[in-house]
N, C-alpha and C positions, 0 to 999 in steps of 0.2 A: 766625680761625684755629682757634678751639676747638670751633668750628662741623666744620668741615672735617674736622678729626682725630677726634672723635666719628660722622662717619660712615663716617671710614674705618677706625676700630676694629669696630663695628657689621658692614660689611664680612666685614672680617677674622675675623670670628667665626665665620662660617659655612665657612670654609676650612678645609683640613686643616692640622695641627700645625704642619710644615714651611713649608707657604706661607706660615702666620700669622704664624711668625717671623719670615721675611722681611719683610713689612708692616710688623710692629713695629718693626723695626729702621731700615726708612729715614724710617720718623715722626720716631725718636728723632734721627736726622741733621737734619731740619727743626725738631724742638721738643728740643732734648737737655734730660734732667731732666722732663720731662711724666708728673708722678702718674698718671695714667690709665696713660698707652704701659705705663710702668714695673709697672704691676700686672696689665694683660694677660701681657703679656713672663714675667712670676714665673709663672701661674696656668698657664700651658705646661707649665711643669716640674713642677708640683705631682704628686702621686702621685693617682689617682681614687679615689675613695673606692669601699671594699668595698661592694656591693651584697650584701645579705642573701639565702641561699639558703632557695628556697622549705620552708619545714619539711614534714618527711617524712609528720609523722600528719596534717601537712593534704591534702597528696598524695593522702593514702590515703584519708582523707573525698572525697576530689572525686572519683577512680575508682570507690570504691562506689557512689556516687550514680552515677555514669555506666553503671555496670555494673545497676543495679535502675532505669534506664530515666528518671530524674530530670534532665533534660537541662537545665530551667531552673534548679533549683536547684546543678547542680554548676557550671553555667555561671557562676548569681553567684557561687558561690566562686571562681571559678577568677578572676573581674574583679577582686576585690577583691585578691584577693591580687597580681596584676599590677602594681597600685600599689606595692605594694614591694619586688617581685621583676621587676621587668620585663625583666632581662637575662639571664630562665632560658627556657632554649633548652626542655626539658621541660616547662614551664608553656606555653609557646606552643603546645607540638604538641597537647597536653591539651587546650587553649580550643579548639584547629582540631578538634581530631575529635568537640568537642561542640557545634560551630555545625554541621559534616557531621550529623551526629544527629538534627539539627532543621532538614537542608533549605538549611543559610544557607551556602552553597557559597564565595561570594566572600568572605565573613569567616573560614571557616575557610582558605582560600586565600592569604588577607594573613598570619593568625599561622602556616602554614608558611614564609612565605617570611618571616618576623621570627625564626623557629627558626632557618631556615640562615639569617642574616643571622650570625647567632650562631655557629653551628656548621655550617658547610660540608659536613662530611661524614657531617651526621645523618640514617643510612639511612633511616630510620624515617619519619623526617617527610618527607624524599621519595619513600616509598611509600604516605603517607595523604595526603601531597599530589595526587599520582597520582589515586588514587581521586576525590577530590574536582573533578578537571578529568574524569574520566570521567562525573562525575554533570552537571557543567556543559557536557558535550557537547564539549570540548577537547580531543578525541579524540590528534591528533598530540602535543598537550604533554604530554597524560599518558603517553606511551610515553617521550617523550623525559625524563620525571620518574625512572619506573620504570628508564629506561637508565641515570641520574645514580644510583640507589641501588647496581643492581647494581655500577656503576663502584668502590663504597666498600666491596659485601660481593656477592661472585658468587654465592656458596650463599646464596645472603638466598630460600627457597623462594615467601615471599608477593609478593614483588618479580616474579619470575615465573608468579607464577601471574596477578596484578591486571595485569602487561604482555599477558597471552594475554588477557585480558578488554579489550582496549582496542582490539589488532588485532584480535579478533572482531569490535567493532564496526564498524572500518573497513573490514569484507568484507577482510581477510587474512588466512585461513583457515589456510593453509600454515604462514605465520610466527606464528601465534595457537596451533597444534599444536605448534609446537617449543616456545617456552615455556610451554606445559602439560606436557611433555613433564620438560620442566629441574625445573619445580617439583616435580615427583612421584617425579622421583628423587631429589632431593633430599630430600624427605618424603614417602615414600608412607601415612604414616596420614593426610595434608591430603585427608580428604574433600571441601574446597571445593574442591580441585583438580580432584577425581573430575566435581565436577559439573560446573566449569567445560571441563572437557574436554570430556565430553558434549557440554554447548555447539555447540562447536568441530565436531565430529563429525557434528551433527546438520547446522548450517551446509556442511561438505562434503557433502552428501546421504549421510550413510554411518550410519543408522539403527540398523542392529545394533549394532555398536564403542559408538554414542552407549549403547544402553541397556543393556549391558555396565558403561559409567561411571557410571552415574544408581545401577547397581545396588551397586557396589562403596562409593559413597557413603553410601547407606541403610545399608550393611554396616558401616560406620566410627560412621557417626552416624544411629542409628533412627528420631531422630522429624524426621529434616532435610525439611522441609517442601516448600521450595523442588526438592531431587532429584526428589520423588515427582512434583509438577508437568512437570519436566522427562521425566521419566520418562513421565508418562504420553502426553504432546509426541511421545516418539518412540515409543510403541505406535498412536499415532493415525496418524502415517505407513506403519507399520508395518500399516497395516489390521487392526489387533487391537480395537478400538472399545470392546468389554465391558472388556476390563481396560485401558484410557488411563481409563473412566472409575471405574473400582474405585481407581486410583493417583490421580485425584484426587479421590476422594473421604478415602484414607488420611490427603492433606495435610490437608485438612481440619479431620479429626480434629484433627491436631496446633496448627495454626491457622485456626480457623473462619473468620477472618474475610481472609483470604489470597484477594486481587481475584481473581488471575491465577490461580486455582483454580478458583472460580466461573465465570469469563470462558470459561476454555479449556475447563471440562467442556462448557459452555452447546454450544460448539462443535463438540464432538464429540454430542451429544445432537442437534444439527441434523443433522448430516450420518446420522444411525441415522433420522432422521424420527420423533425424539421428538419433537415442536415445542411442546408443552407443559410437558414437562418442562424443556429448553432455554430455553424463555422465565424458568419461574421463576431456574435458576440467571443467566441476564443480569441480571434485575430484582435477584437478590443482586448480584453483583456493583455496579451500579448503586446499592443501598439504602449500601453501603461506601463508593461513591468518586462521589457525590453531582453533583460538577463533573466528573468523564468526559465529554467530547465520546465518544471512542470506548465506554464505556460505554451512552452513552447512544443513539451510532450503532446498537447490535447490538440493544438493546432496539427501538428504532421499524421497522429494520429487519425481525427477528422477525414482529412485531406485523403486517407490510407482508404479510409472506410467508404468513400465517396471517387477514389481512381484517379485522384486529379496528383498528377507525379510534378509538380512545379516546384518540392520543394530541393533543397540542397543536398550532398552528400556529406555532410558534418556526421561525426558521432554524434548520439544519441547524447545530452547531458544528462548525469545524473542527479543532481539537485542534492540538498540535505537539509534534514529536518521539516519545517514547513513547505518546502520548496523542491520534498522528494519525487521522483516521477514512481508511478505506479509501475511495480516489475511488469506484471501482463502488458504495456508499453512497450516496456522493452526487448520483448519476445520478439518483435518485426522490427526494430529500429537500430538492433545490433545483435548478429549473432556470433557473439564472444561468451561463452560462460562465466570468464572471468570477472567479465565487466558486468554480467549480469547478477553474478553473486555481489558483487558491491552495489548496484542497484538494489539491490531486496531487501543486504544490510541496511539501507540508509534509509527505505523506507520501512522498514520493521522497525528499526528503532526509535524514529519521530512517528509511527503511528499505535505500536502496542507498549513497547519502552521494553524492561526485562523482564524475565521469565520471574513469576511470582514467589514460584517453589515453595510450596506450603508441604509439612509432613507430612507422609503418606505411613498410616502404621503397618507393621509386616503382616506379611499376609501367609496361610498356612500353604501349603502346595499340596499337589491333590486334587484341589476343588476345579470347577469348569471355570476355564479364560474366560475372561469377562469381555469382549470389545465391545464398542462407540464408534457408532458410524457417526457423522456428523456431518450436516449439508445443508443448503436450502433449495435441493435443487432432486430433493425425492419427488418425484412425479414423471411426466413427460417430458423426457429430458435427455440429450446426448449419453452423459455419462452412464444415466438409471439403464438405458437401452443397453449397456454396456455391462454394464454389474449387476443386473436385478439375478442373474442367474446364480450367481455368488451367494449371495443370501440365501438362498433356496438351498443352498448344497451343501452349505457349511455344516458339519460333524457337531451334531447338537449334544452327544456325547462328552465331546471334549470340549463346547466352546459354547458361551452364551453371550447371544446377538443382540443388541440395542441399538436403534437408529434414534438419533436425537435431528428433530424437522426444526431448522428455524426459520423455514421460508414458509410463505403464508399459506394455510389451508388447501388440499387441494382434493379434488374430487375426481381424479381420472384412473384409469386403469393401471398407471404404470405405481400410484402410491398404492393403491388395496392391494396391487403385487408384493410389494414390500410390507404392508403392516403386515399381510397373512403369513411373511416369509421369517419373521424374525420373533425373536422371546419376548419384546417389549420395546414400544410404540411409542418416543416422547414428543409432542409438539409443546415445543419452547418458544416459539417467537418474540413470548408477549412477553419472556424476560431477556434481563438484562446479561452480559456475557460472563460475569461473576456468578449471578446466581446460577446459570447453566454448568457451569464450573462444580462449583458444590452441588448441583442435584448430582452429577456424573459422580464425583467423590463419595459421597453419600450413597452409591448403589454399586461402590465398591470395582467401578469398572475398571480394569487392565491396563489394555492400551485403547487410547483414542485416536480413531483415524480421521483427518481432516481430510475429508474427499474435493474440497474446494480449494485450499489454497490463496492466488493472488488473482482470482477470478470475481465476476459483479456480485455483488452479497456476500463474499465472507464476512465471515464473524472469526477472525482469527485470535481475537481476544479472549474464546472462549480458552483456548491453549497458553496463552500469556499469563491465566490464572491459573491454567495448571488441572486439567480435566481429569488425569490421570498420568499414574508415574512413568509410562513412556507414551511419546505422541509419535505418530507417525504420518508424513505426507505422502498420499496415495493415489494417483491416477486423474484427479480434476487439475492440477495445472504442472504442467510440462516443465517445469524448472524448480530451482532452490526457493528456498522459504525464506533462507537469508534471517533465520531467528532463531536466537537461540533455548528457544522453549519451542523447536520442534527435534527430536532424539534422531529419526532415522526420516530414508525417503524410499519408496519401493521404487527399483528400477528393472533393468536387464545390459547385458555388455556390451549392446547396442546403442541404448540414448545414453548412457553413463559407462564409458570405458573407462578401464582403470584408470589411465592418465589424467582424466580429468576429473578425477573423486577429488584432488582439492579444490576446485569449486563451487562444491556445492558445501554447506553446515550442517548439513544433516549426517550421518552416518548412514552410508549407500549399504542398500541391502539389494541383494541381487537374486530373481529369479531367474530359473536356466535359460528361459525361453524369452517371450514378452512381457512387459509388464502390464501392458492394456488385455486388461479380462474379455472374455467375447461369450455370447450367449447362445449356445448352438442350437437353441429351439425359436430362434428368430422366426418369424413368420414374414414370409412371401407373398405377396399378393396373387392368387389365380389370376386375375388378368392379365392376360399379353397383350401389352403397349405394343401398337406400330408411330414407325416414322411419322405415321402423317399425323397422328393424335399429338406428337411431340412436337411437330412443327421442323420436323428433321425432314433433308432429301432423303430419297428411297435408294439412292445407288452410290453413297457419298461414304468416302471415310469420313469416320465422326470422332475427333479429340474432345475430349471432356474434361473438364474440371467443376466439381462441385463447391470445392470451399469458399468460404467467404469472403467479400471482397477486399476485404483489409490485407487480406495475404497475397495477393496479386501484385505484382512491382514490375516494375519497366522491363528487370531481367529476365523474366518468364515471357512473358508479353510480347518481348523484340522477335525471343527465341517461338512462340508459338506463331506469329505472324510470319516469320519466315518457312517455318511447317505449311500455314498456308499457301504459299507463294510456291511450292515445290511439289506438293501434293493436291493435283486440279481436282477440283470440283468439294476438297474438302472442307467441313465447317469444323467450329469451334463452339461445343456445349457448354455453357455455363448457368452457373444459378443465379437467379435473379434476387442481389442482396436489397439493391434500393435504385431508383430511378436515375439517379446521378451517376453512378458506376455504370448502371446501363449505357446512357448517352455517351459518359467519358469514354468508355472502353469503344464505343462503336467511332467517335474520335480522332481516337487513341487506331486503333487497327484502319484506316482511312487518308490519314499521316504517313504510314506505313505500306499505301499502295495496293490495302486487301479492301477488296469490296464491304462495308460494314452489314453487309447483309448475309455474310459468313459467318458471321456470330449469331447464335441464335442460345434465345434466355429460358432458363425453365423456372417455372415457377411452384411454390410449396404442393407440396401432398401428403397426405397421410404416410406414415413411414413404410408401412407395408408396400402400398404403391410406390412407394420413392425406389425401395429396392427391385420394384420390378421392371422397371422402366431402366436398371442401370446394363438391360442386354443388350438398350438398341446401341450403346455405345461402343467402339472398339478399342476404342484406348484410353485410362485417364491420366492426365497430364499432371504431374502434380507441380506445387509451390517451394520456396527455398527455406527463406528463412524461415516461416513456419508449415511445416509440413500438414496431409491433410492425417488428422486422428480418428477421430470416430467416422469420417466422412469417406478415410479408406478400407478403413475396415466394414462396411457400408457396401463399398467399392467392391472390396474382393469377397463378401458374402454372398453376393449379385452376383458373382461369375466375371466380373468384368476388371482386366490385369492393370496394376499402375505403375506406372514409370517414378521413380524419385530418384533425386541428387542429394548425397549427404550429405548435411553442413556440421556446424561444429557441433551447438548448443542442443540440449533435450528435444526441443521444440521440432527444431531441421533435423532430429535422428530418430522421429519417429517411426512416418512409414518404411524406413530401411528398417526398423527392427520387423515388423508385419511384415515384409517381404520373407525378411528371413528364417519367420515364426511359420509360413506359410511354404517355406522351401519354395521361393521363387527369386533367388538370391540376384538372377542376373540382370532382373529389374531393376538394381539398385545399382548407380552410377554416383563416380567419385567426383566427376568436374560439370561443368556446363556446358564442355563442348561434347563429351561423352553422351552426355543425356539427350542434347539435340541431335546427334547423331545415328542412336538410337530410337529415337520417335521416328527418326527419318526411316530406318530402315524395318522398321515394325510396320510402318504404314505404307510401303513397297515391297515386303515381301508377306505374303497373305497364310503360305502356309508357314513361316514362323512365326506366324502372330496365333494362328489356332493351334501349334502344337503347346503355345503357351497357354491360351486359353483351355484345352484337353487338360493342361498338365493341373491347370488351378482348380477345375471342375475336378478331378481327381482329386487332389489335395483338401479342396473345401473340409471333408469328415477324415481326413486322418491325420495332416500335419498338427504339431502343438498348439496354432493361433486358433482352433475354433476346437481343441479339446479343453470345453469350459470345466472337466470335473478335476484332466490334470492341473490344471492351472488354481483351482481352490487349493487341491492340496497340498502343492506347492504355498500358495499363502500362508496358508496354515502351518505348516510348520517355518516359516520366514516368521507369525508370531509366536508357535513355541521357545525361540532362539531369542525371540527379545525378551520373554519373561524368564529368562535363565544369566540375561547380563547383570551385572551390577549394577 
């Protein structure tokens, strides 16, 4: 029996007051008089004993330390005394915002939720709670924190201001501007509002308004470090270049050692074609934050784009969340599809979040497809050179064409090809990716094709809200989207063979042929280039390669210098990306025992001439991990045959599929020694090199790669099949 009742006191313990009683009291009906029952039963009513409130000047010591940056040591103060203050609701928010401090999100997480355990309607510590689900990526709880605080104080200004930082990052731009909005009426000297609005601003493409904010900021608070960053963020969209990078160098000033300072000047230093300059501020940034996947992306990158091969053969890291590397990175840094689909995932989802999925109402059938081109890159442009014939051909019967432009304004020949070619004309820029979102919904379009992908300028957020009810990624970037608000990808069972459909997210759709469109009314230039205008010998075999210098790697390179060494008197053509690569590669090939005066550079042309000048070459030599794209299709428009090696990923399987679109299938080699082996013997024996060149001249107008009408209608019905899925 005493057995029995001791587990049921035990029990009872852990119950509320009320229940305990009850317990107690049918014990005492089974055991009446039971010294135990009877002294739980008393210990109910007892008053609890006063808990000791935490003293004021020790308060004050653990804020000081908090405030000069002492995060361990205010921390143990703040433990110790927790031991016999445990039931101060102020002491907990204290310990929480100095485990935040130091990164320790979930412990500071537990002693806000031990504050309001205390005190329900302590604003405070549900707006540094907030914060801290925002740093832990908790995006929806931390609004739904900030909406609990406002609930207890509406003018609470930081409560709205840290809510518009939270929508921002959920891409709700709209609702991210009203509480910025709230906050700064509320307080308009809250500079951190100033900047977080900016933010906001920027996020709606709306640049000026943003650097308006950045500026009123600096105005509030001089040396705000982080503004001038932001600031200079939106001078850079802004095409002001000189001064984004004068603004981050201010920040600097203020905090030398401020990542995202270094990182985004580096940035804009690339795109001016400092590329020396730029590399040093990357390697800063880099020398700071040591473990950077994406720091240490921008550096090898750089370094790719400029020839300089010092760096290591480590995988590529893939980073997550803030700290994702861009997939187009990873295109040349690893070719794994597998690894590159987890790369896109990790940046797709710290950069667009999920798929919005708004309702789409049914639609009757019957009526003409609606598609959405969507690019910023209608004008003169690789891609356009490649699809403008698409547009033109497309069965206006069945299907009605929309191109949505959200790159800026342009006046050339290749966009008046395109307005003239389609039903309807939108230049979006000047909004934001939501409202581009709803105008496409609102005009009832189909499917929306991202022709951009993980390339400079997307706007792949337009798709995150959901453009239309199936999206598809199509021909501007060579690999997975890695998001799951893109439906399908257009491929062929060349760059996406069956086996390797699980890594891509998209649902693989497959033309018979290629998936790269080609425009069979390209224009040629009449004039015939000679050697000597090129800067080429007159009696020399000539290897070529056009792509750009990021795609060149030491493996190509060993292998083309030894082409040199075996075949006298021969050069090596390349295009001239930037000054740096020039020098490195001549280096680079000098190292290697070939005269650097074997290389020899070409420089830009009009595209007409570009292709006519591709006869004086005899062979192009292509790249590994990323294959050349538009550049061999370029190649073999020209007349002129290219050698490729397969590798695994999209990127390395393209020109095997244009070989094989082209029926020139034996150009296309499995290993690296096959392919050097084959340069070798293309460039020693002369007439199997012109039976191939006959065979490609032949094939130009009848193989599938340059039959642009089959190839539409092949698209065409790949999007009949998508408006027929569920």
């Amino acid at each position: 029996m005493q057995i029995l009742i001791d587990q049921a006191l035990e029990l009872a313990g852990t119950l509320p007051r009320a229940e305990a009683e009850m317990v107690y009291r049918e014990l005492l009906t089974v055991a009446p008089g039971n010294p135990a029952i009877l002294q739980a039963l008393a210990a109910l009513h007892e008053p609890a004993p006063q808990e000791l409130a935490p003293p004021t000047e020790a308060l004050d010591e653990i804020v000081s330390l908090y405030a000069a940056g002492r995060f361990p040591e205010a921390l143990a103060q703040a433990t110790a005394l927790l031991d016999c203050c445990s039931q101060s609701e102020v002491l907990h928010n204290i310990a929480g915002a100095l485990h935040a401090a130091m990164a320790q999100f979930q412990e500071a997480i537990a002693h806000y939720d031990q504050a309001l355990a205390l005190a329900p309607d302590y604003f405070e510590a549900l707006n540094n709670r907030g914060i801290a689900l925002i740093a832990s990526r908790r995006l929806p709880d931390a609004v739904d924190s900030f909406d609990r605080a406002l609930g207890f104080n509406p003018d609470y200004a930081e409560a709205h201001m840290n809510r518009g930082i939270a929508l921002t990052r959920l891409g709700r731009w709209e609702d991210a501007l009203t509480s910025a909005d709230a906050a700064l009426r509320l307080n308009p000297g809250l500079a951190e509002a100033y900047n977080n609005r900016g933010n906001t601003l920027m996020g709606l493409h709306r640049a000026d308004e943003a650097l308006a904010d950045f500026d009123r900021a600096i105005a509030l608070r001089p040396n705000f470090a982080d503004a001038f960053v932001n600031r200079g963020n939106a001078l850079k969209t802004l095409k002001r270049p000189d001064e984004a990078v004068a603004s981050y160098d201010q920040a600097l000033a203020f905090v030398p050692a401020l990542v995202a300072a270094w990182s985004n000047k580096g940035s804009v230093l690339k795109d001016m074609k400092r590329l020396d300059d730029a590399l040093a501020s990357h390697q800063q940034a880099l020398c700071l934050n040591p473990g950077s996947a994406l720091a240490m992306s921008e550096v090898r990158t750089l370094k790719a784009h400029m020839c300089l091969w010092d760096e290591d053969n480590r995988p590529a890291l893939l980073g997550t969340g803030d700290d994702a590397v861009p997939p187009f990175y990873m295109l040349r840094l690893d070719d794994d599809p597998a690894r590159q689909l987890q790369g896109a995932r990790a940046w797709s989802a710290a950069r667009y979040g999920p798929d919005r999925d708004p309702a789409f109402p049914p639609r009757e059938r019957g009526g003409r497809i609606r598609i959405g081109y969507f690019s910023a890159d209608f004008r003169e442009h690789a891609v356009m050179y490649l699809i403008a014939r698409l547009f033109e051909l497309h069965d206006r019967e069945r299907f009605e064409i929309h191109a949505f432009s959200y790159g800026a304004a342009a006046r050339d020949d290749m966009r008046q090809r395109l307005v003239s070619a389609v039903d309807e004309f939108h230049q979006v820029d000047h909004l934001g990716d939501e409202a581009i979102s709803k105008l496409a919904r609102s005009l009832d379009i189909d499917i929306a094709v991202d022709l951009m992908g993980h390339t400079e300028n997307t706007r792949m957020g337009i798709f995150a809200h959901r453009a239309a009810p199936a999206q598809v990624n199509y021909l501007g970037y060579p690999g997975t989207s890695g998001a799951e608000f893109i439906d399908h990808i257009i491929a062929d069972p060349i760059v996406i063979p069956q086996a390797q459909r699980p890594h891509y997210s998209e649902n693989v759709l497959y033309l018979p042929h290629c998936y790269q469109p080609n425009d069979n009314r390209r224009a040629i230039a009449d004039h015939m280039f000679t050697r000597a205008e090129a800067g080429l010998p007159e009696n020399a075999f000539v290897f070529a390669c056009f792509n750009a210098s990021y795609k060149i790697t030491m493996q190509e390179f060993d292998i083309w210098m030894r082409l040199l060494g075996q075949v006298p008197g021969s050069v090596l053509w390349l295009y001239r990306s930037n000054r740096w690569a020039e020098d490195n590669l001549r280096n680079e090939a000098e190292k290697r025992g070939i005269d650097a005066r074997r290389l020899v550079f070409a420089g830009a042309l009009p595209v007409e001439q570009h292709l006519a000048r591709q006869h004086l070459a005899d062979l192009f030599l292509d790249t590994f991990a990323v294959n050349a794209h538009t550049t061999a299709s370029d190649a073999l428009w020209g007349g002129l045959p290219v050698l490729t090696c397969m590798g695994q990923s999209f990127a390395a399987r393209v020109a095997g599929s244009l070989l094989y679109a082209v029926d020139l299938p034996e150009l296309v080699t499995q290993t690296r020694e096959d392919y050097e082996a084959l340069a070798l013997d293309l460039a020693t024996n002369p007439q199997r090199l012109a039976d191939l060149r006959a065979r490609l001249a032949a094939n130009r107008l009848s193989a599938p790669l340059f039959d642009t009408e089959g190839h539409v209608r092949a698209v065409e019905q790949l999007y009949e099949q998508i408006t027929l899925l569920p």
